[in-house]
C-alpha positions in Angstrom: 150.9 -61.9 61.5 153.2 -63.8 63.3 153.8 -63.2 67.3 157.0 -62.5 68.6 157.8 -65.6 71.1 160.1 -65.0 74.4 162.8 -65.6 72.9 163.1 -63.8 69.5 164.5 -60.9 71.8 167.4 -63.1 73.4 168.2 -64.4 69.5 168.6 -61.0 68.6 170.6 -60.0 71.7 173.0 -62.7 70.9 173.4 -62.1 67.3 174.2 -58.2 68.4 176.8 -59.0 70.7 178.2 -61.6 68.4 178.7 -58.6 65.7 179.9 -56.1 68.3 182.6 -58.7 69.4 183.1 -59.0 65.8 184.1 -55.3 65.1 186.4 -55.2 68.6 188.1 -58.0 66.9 188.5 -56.2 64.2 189.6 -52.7 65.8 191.9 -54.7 68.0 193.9 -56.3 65.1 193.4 -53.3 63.3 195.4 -51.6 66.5 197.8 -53.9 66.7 199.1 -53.7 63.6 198.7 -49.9 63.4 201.2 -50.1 66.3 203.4 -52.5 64.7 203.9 -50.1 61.6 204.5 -46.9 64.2 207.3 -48.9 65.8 209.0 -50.1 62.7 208.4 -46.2 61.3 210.4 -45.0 64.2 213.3 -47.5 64.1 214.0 -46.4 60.3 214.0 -43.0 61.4 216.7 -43.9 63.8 218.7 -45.4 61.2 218.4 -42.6 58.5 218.4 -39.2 60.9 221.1 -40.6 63.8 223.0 -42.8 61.3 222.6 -45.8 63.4 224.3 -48.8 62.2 222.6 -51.4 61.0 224.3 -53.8 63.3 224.0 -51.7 66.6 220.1 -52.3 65.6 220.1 -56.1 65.3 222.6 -56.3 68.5 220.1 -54.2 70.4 217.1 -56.3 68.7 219.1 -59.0 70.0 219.8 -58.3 73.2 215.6 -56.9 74.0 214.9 -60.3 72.8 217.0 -61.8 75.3 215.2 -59.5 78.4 211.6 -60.2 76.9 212.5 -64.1 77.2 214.1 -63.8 80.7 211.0 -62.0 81.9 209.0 -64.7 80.3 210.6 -67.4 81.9 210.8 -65.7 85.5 207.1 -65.0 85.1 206.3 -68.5 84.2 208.2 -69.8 86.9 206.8 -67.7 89.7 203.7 -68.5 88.3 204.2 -72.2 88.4 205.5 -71.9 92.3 202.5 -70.0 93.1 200.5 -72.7 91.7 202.4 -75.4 93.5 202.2 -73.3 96.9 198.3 -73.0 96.7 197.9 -76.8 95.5 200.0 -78.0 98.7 198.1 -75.8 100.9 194.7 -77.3 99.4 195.5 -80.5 100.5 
């Protein structure tokens, strides 16, 4: 019989949370995608049942796109002066 040394236990710790970390992986992409397919779902919906043109779609697509990336950018930049304040006040 072979003893169990200190740390066998930690090993298997480790290994656990590595597979646990594995399946949230998983279920998160698994998510995400589930999402993707709900929100693609509804837009055809809005296209068949209201009779939304195809065009009023990709100007609207257009036009979120255009938001997301302003937010982005303001984000970024607030970030960056944030950064820049607490660097100067460092010193």
């Amino acid at each position: 019989m072979s003893r169990i040394s200190g740390d066998q236990p930690f090993i298997f710790d480790h290994c656990l949370k590595s597979k646990v970390a594995v399946v949230m992986a998983r279920k998160r992409r698994r998510s995400f995608i589930t999402s993707v397919l709900a929100c693609i779902a509804f837009i055809a919906a809005a296209v068949w049942s209201w009779d939304l043109p195809v065009a009023d779609l990709l100007s609207y697509l257009v036009l979120m796109l255009i938001f997301l990336a302003v937010i982005v950018a303001v984000a970024l930049g607030f970030g960056a002066l944030l950064n820049w304040v607490r660097n100067r006040r460092n010193k």
